[in-house]
Jmol script that loads the backbone (N, CA, C; Angstrom):
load data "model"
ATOM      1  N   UNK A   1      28.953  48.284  10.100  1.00  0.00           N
ATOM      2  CA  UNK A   1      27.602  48.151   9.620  1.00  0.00           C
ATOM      3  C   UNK A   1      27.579  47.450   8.257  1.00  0.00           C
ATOM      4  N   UNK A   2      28.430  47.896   7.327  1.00  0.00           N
ATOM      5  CA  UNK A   2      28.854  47.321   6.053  1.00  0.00           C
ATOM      6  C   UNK A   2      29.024  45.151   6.544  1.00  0.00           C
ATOM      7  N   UNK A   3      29.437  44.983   7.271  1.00  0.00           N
ATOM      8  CA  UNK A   3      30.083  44.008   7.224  1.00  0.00           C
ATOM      9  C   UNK A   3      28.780  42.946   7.886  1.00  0.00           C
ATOM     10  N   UNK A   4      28.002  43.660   8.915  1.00  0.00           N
ATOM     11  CA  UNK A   4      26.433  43.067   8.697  1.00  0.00           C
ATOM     12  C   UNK A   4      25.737  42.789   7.762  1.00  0.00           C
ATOM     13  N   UNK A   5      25.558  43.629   6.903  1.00  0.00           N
ATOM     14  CA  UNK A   5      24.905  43.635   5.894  1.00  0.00           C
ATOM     15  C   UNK A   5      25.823  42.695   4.709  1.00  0.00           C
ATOM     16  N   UNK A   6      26.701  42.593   4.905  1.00  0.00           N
ATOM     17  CA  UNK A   6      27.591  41.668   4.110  1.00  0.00           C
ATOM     18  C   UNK A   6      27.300  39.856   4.042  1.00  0.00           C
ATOM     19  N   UNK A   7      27.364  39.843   5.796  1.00  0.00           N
ATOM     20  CA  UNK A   7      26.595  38.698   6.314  1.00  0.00           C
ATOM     21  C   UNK A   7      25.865  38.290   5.946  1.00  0.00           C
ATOM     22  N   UNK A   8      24.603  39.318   5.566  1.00  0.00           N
ATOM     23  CA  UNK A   8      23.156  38.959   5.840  1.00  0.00           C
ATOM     24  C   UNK A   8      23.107  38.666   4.678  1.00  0.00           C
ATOM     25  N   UNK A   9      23.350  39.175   3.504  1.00  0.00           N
ATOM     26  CA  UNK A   9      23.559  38.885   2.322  1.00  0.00           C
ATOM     27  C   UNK A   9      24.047  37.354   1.899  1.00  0.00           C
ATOM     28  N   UNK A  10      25.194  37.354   2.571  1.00  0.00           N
ATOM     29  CA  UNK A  10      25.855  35.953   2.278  1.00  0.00           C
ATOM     30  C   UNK A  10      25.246  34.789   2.751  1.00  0.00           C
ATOM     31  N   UNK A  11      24.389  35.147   3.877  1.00  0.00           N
ATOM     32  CA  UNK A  11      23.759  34.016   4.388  1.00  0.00           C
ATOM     33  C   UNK A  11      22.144  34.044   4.169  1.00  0.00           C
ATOM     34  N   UNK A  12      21.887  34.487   3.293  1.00  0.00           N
ATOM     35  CA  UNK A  12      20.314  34.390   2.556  1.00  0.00           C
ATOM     36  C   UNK A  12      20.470  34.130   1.076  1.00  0.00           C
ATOM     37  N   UNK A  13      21.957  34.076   0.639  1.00  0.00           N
ATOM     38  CA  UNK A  13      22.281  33.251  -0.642  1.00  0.00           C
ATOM     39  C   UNK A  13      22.602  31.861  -0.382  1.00  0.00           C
ATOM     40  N   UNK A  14      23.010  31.873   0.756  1.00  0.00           N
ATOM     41  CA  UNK A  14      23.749  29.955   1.062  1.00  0.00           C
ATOM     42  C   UNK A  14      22.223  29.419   1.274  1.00  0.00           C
ATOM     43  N   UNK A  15      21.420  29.791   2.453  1.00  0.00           N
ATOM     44  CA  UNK A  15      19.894  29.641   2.289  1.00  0.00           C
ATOM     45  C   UNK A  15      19.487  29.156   0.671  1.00  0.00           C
ATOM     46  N   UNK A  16      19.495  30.257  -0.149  1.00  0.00           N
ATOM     47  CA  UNK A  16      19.007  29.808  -1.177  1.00  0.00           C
ATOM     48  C   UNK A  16      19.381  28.727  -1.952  1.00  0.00           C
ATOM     49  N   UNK A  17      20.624  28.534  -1.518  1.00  0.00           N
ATOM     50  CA  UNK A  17      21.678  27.837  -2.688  1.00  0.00           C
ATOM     51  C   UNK A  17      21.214  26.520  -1.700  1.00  0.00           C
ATOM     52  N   UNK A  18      21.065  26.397  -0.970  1.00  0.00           N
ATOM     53  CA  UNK A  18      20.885  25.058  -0.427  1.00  0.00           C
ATOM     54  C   UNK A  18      19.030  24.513  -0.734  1.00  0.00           C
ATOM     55  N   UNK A  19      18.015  25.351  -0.813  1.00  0.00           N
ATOM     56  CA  UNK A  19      16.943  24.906  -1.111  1.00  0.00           C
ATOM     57  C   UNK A  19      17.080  24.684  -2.645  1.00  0.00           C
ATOM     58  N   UNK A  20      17.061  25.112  -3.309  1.00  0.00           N
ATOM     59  CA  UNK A  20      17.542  25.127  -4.904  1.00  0.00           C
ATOM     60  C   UNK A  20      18.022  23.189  -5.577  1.00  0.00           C
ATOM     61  N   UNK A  21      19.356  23.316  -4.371  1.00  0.00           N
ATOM     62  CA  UNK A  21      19.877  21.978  -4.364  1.00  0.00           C
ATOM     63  C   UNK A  21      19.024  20.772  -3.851  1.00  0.00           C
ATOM     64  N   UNK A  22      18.541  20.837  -2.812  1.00  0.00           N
ATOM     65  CA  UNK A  22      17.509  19.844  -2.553  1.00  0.00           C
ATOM     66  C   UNK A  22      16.774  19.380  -2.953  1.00  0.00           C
ATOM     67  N   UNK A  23      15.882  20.203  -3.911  1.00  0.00           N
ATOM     68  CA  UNK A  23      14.831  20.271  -4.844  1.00  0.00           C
ATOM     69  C   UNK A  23      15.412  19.641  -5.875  1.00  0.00           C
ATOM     70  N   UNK A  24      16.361  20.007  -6.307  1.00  0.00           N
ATOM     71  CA  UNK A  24      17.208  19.320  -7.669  1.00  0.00           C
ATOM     72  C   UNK A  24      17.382  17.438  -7.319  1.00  0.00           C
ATOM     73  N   UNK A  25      17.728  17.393  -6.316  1.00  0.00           N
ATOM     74  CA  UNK A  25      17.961  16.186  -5.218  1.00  0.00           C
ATOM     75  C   UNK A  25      16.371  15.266  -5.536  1.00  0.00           C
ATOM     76  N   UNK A  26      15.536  16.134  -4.623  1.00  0.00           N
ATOM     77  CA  UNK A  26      14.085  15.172  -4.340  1.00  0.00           C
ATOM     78  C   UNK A  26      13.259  15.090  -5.620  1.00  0.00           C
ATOM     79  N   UNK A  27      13.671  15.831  -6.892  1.00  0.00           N
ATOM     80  CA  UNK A  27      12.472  15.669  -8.045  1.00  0.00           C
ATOM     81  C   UNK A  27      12.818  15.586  -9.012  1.00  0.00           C
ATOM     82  N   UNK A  28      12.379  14.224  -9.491  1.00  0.00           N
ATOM     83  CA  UNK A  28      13.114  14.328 -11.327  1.00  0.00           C
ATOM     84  C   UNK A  28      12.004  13.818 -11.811  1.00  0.00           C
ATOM     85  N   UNK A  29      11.920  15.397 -12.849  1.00  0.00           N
ATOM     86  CA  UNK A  29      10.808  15.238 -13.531  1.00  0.00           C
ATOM     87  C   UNK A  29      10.549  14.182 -14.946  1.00  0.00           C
ATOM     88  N   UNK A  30       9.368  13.641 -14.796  1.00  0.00           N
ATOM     89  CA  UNK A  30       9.877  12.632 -16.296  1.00  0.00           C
ATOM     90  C   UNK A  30      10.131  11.210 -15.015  1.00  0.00           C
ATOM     91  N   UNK A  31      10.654  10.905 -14.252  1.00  0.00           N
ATOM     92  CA  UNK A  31      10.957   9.952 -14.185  1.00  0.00           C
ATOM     93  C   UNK A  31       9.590   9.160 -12.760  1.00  0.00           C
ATOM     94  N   UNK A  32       8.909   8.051 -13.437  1.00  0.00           N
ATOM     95  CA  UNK A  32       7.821   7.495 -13.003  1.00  0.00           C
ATOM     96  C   UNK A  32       8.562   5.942 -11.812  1.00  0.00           C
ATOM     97  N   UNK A  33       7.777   5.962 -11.125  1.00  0.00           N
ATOM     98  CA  UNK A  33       7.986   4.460 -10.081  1.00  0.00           C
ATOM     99  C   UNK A  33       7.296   4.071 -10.436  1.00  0.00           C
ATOM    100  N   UNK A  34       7.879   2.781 -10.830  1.00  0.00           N
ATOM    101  CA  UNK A  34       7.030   1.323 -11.769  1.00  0.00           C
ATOM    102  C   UNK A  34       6.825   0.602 -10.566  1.00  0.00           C
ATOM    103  N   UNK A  35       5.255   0.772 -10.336  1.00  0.00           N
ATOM    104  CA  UNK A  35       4.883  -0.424  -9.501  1.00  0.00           C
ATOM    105  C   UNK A  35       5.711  -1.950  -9.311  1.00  0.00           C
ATOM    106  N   UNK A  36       5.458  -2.466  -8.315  1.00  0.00           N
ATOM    107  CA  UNK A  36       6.010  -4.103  -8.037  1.00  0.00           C
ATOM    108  C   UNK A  36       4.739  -4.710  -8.627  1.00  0.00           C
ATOM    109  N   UNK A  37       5.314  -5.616  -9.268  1.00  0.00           N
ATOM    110  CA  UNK A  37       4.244  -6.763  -9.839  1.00  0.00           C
ATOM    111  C   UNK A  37       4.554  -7.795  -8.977  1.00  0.00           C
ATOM    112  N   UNK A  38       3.010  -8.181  -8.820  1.00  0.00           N
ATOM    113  CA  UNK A  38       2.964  -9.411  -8.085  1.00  0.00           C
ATOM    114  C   UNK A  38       2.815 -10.618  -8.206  1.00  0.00           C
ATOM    115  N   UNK A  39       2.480 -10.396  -9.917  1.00  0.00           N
ATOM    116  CA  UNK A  39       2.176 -11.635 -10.453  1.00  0.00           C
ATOM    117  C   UNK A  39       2.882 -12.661 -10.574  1.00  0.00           C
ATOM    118  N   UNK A  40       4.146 -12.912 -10.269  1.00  0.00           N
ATOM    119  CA  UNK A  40       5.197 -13.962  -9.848  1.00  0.00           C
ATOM    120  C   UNK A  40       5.274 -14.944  -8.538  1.00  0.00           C
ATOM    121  N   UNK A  41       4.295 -13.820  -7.229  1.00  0.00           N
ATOM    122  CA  UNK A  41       4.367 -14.395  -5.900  1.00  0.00           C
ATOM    123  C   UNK A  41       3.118 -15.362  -5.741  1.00  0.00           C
ATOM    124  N   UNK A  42       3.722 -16.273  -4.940  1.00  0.00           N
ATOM    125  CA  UNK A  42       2.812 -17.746  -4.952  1.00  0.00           C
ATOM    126  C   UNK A  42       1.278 -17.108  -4.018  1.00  0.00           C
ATOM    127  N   UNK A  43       0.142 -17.352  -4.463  1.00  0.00           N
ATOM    128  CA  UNK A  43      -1.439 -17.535  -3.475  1.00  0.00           C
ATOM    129  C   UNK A  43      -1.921 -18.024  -3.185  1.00  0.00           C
ATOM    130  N   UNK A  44      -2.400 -17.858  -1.877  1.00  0.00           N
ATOM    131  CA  UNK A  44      -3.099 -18.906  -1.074  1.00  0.00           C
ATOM    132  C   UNK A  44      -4.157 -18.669  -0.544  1.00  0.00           C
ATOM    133  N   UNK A  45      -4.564 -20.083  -0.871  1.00  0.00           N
ATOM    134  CA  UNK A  45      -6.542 -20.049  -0.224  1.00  0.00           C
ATOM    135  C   UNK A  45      -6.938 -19.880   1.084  1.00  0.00           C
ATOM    136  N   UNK A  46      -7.735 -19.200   1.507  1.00  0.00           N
ATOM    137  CA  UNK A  46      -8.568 -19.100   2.548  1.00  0.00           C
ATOM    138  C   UNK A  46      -9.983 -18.913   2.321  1.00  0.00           C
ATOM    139  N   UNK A  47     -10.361 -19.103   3.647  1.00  0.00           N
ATOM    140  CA  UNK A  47     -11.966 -18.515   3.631  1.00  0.00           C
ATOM    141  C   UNK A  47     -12.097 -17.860   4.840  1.00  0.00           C
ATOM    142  N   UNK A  48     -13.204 -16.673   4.971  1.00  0.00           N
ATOM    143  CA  UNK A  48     -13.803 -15.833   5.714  1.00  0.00           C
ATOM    144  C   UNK A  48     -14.593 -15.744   5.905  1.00  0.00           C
ATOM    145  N   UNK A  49     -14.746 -14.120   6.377  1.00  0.00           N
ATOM    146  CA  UNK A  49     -16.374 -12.790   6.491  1.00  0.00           C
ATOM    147  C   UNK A  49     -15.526 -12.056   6.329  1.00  0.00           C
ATOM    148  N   UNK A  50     -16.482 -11.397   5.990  1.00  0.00           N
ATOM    149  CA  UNK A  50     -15.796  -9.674   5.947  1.00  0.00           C
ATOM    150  C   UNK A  50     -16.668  -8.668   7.341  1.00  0.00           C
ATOM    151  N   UNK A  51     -15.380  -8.141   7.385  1.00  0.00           N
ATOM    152  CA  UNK A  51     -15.537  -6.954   8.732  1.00  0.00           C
ATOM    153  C   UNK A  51     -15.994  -5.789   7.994  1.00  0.00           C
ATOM    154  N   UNK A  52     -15.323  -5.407   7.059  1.00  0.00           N
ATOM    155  CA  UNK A  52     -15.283  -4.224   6.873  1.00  0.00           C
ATOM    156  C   UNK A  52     -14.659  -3.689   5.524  1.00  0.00           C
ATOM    157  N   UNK A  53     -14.685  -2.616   4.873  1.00  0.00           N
ATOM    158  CA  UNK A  53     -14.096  -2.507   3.623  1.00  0.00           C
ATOM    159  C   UNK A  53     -14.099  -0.975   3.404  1.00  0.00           C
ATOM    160  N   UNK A  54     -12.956  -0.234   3.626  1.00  0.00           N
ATOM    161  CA  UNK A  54     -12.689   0.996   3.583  1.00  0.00           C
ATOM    162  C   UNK A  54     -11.167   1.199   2.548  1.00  0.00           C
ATOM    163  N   UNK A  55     -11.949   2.243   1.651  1.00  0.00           N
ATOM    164  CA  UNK A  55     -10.941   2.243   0.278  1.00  0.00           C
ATOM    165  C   UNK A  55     -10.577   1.162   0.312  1.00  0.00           C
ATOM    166  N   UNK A  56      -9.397   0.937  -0.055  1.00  0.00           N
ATOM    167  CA  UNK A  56      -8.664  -0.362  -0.470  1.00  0.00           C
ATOM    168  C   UNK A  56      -8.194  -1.145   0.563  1.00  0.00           C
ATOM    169  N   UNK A  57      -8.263  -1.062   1.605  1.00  0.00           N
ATOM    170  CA  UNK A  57      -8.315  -2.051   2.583  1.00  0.00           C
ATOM    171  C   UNK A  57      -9.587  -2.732   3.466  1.00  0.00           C
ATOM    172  N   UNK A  58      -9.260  -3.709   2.821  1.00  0.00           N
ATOM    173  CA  UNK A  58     -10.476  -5.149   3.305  1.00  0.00           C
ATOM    174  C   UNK A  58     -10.341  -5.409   4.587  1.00  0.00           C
ATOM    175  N   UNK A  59     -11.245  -5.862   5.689  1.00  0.00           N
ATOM    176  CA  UNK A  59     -10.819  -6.499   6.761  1.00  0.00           C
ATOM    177  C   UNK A  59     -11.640  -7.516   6.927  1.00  0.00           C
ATOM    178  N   UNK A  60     -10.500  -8.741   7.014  1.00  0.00           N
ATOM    179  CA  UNK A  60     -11.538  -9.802   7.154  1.00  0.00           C
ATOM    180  C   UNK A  60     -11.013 -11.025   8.429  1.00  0.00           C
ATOM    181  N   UNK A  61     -12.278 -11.427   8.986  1.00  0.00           N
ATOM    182  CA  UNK A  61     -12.052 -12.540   9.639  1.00  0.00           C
ATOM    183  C   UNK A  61     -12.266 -13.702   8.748  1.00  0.00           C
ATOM    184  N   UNK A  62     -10.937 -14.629   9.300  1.00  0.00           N
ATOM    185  CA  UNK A  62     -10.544 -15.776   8.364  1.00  0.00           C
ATOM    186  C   UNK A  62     -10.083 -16.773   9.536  1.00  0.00           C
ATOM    187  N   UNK A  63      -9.871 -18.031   8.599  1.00  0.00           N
ATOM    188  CA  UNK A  63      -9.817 -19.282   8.746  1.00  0.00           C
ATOM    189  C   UNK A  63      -7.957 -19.087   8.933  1.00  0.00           C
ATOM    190  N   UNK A  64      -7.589 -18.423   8.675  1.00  0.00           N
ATOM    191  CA  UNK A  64      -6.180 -19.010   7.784  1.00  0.00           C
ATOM    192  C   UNK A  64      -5.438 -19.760   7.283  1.00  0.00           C
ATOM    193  N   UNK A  65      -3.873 -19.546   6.571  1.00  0.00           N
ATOM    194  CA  UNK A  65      -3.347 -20.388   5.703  1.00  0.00           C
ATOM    195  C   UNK A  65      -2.098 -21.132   6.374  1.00  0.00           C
ATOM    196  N   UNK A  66      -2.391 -21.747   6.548  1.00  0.00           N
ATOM    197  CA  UNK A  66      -0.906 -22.768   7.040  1.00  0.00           C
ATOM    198  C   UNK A  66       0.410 -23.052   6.329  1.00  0.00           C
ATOM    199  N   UNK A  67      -0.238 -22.376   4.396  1.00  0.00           N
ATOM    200  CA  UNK A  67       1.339 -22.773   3.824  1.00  0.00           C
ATOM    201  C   UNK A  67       1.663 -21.428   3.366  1.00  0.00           C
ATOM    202  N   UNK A  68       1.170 -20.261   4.190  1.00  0.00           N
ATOM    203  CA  UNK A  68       1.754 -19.407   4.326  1.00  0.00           C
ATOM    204  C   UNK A  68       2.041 -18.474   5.456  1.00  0.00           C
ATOM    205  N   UNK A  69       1.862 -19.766   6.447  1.00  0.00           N
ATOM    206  CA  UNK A  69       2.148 -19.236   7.525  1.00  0.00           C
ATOM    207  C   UNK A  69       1.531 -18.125   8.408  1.00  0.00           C
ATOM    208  N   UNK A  70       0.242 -18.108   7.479  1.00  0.00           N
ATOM    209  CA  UNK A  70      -1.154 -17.035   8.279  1.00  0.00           C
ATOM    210  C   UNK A  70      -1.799 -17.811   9.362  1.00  0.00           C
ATOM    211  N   UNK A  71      -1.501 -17.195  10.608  1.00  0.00           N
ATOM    212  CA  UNK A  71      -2.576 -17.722  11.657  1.00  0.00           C
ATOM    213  C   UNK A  71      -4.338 -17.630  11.492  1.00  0.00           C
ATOM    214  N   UNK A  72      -5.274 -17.885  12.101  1.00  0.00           N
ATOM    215  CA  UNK A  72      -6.889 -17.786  12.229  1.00  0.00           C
ATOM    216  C   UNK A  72      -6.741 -16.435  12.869  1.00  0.00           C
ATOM    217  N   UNK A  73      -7.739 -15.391  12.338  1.00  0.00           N
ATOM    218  CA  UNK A  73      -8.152 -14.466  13.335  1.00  0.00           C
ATOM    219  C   UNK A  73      -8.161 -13.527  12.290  1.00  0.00           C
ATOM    220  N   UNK A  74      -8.248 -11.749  12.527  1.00  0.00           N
ATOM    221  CA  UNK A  74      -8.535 -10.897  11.252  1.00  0.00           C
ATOM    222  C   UNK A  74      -7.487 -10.216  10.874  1.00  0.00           C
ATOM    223  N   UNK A  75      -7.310  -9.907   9.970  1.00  0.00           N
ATOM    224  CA  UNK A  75      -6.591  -9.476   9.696  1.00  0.00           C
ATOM    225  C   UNK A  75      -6.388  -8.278   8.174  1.00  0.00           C
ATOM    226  N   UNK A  76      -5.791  -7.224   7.830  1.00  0.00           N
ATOM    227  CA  UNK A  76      -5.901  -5.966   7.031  1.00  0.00           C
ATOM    228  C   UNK A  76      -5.718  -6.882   5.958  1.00  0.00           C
ATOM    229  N   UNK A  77      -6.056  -6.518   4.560  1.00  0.00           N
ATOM    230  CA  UNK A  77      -5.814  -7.040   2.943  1.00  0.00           C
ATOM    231  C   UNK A  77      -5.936  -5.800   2.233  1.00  0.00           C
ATOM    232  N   UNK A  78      -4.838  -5.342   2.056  1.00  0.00           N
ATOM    233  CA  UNK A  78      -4.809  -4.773   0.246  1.00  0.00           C
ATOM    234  C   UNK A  78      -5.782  -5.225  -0.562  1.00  0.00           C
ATOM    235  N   UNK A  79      -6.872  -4.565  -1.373  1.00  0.00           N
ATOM    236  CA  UNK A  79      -7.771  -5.040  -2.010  1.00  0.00           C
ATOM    237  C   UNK A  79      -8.039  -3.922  -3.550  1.00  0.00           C
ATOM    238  N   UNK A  80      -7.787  -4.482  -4.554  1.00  0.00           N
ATOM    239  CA  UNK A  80      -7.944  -3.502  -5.755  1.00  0.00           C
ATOM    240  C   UNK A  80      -9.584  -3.242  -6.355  1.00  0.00           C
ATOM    241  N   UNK A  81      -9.909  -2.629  -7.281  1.00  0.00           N
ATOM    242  CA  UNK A  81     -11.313  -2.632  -7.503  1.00  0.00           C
ATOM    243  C   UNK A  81     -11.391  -4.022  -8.781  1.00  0.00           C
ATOM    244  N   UNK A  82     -10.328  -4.339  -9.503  1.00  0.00           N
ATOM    245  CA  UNK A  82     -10.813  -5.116 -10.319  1.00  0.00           C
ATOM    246  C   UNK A  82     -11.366  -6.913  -9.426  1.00  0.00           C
ATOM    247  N   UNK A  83     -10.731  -6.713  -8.710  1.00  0.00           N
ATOM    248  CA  UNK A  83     -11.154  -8.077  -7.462  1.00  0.00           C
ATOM    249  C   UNK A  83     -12.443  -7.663  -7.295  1.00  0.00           C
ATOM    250  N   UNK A  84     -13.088  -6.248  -6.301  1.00  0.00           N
ATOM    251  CA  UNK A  84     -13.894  -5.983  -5.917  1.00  0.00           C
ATOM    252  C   UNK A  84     -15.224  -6.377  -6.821  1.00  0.00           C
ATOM    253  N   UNK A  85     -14.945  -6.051  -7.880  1.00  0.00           N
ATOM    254  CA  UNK A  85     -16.054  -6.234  -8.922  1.00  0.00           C
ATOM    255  C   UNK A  85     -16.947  -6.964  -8.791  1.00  0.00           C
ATOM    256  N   UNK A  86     -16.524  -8.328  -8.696  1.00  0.00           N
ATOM    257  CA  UNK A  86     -16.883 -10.031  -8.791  1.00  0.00           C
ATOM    258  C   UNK A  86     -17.251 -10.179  -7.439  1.00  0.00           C
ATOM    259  N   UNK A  87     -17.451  -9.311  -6.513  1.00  0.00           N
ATOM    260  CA  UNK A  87     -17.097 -10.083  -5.350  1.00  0.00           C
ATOM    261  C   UNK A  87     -18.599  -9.391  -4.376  1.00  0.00           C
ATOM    262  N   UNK A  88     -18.928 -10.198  -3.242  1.00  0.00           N
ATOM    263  CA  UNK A  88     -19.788  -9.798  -2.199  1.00  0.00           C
ATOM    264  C   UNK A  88     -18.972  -8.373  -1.110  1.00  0.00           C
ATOM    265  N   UNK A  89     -19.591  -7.523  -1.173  1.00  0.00           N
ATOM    266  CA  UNK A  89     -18.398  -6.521  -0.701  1.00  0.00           C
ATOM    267  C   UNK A  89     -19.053  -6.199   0.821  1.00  0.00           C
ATOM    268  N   UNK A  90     -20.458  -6.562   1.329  1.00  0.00           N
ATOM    269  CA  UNK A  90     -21.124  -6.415   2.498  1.00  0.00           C
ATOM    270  C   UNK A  90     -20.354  -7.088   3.531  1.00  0.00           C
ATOM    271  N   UNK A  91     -20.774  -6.441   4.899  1.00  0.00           N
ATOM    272  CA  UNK A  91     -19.869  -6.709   6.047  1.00  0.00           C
ATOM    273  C   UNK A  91     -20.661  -7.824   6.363  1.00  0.00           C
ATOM    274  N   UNK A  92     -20.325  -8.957   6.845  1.00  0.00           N
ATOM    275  CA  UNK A  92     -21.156  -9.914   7.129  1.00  0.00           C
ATOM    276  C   UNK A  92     -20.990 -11.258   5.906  1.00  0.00           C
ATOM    277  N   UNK A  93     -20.437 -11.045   4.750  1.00  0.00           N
ATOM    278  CA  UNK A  93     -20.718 -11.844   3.715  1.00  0.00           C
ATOM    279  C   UNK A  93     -19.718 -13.199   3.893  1.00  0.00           C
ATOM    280  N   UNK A  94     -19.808 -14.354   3.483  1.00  0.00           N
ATOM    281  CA  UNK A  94     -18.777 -15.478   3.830  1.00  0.00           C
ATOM    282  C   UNK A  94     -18.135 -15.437   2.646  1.00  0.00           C
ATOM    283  N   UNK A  95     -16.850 -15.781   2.262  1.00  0.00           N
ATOM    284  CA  UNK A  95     -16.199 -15.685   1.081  1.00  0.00           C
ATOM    285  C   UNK A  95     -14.842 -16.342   0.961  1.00  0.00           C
ATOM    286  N   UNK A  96     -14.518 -17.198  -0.063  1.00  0.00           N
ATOM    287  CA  UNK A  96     -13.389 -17.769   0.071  1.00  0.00           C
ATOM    288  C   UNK A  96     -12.450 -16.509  -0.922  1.00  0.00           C
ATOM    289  N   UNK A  97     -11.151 -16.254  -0.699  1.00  0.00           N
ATOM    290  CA  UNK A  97     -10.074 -15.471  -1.144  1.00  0.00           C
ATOM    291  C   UNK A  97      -8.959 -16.314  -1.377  1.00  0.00           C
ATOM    292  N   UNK A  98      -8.258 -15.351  -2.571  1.00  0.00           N
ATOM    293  CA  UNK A  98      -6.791 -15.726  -2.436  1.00  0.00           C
ATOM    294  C   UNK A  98      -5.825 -14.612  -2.380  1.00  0.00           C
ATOM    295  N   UNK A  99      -4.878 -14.560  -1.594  1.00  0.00           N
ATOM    296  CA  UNK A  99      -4.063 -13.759  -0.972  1.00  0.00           C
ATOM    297  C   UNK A  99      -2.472 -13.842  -1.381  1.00  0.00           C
ATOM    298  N   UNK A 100      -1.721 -12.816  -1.592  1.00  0.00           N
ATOM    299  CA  UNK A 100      -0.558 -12.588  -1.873  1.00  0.00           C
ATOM    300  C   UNK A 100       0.330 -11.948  -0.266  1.00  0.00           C
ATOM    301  N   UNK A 101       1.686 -12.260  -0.442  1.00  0.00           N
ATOM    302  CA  UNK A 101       2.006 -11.899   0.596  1.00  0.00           C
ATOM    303  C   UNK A 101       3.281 -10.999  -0.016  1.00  0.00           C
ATOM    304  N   UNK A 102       3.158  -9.852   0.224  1.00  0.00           N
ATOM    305  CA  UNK A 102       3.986  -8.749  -1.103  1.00  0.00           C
ATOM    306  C   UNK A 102       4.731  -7.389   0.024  1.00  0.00           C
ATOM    307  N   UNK A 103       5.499  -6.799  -0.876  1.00  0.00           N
ATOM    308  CA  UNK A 103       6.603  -5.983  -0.159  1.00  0.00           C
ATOM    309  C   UNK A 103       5.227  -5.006   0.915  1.00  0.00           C
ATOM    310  N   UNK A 104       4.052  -4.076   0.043  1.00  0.00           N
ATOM    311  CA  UNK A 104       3.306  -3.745   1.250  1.00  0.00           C
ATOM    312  C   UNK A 104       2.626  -4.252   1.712  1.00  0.00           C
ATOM    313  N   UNK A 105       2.570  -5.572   2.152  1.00  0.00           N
ATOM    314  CA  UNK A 105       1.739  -6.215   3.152  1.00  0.00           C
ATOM    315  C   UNK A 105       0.392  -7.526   2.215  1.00  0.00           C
ATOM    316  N   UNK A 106      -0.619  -8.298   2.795  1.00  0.00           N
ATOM    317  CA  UNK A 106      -1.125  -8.778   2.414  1.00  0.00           C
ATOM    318  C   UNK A 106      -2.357  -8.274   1.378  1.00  0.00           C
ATOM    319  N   UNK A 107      -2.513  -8.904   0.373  1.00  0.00           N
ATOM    320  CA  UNK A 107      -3.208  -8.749  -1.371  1.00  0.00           C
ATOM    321  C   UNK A 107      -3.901  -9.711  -1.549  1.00  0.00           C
ATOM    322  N   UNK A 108      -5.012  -8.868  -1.443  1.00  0.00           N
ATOM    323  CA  UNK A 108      -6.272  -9.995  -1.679  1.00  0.00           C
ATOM    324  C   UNK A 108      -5.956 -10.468  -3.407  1.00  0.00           C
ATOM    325  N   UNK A 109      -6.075 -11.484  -3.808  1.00  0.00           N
ATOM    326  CA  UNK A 109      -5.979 -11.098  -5.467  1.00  0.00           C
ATOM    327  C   UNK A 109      -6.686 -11.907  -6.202  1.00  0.00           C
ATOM    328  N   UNK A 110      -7.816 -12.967  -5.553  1.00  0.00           N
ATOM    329  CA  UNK A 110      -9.588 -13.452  -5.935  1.00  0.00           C
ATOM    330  C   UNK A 110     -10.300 -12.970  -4.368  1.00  0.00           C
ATOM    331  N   UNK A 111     -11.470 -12.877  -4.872  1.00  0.00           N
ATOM    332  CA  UNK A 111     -12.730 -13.214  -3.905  1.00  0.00           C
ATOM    333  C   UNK A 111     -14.123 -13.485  -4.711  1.00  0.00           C
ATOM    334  N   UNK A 112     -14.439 -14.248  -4.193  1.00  0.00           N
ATOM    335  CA  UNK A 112     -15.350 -15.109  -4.253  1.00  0.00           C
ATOM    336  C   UNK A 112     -16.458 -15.475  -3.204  1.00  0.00           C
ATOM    337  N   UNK A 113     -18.056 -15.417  -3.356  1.00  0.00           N
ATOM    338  CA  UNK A 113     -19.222 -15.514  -2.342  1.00  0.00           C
ATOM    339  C   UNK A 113     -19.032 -17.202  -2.168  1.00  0.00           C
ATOM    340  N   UNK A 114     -18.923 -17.590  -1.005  1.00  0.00           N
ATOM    341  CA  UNK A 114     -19.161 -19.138  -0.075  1.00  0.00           C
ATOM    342  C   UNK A 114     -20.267 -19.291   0.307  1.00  0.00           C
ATOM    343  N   UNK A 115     -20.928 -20.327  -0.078  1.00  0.00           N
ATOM    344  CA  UNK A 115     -22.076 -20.697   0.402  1.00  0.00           C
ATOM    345  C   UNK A 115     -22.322 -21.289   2.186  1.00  0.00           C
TER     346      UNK A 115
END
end "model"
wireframe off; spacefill off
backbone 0.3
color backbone group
């Protein structure tokens, strides 16, 4: 009976000793992830409409870019609020953009109302 209880003991300390460690593993406090800057990657013009605009992702039907290898048709954009500002944000609106092509995916990074 002793030697159960010995067990149980020993194996609700290794338990512990292993969550303890993990935690030590997945979190260091103090230490921040510095965004990717994008301001180095080349942009390119298009023009559109907009579909749609939920949080930070834009959806727009476009023309596309040929020197970046974007086909015609719609497609998701990363979109920040300082872009948004300046810009026609209604579904329906025509608008020329410029777009980044970045580690998460496509970045709106002008928009602008087209007449």
């Amino acid at each position: 009976m002793k030697m159960r209880g010995f067990v149980f003991v020993l194996a609700l300390t290794s338990l512990a000793a292993c969550d303890k460690a993990e935690q030590q593993r997945t979190s260091h406090p103090g230490v921040v992830e510095t965004p990717i800057s994008t301001e180095s990657l080349p942009a390119y013009d298009a023009q559109g409409v907009i579909s749609s605009l939920e949080g930070q992702v834009l959806t727009l039907d476009h023309d596309g870019s040929a020197a970046a290898g974007l086909r015609a048709g719609r497609n998701r954009f990363i979109v920040y609020a300082d872009v948004l500002a300046e810009a026609p944000i209604t579904p329906g609106s025509r608008v020329k953009f410029q777009f980044k092509q970045t580690p998460r995916g496509l970045e709106v990074s002008k928009l602008e109302a087209r007449d």
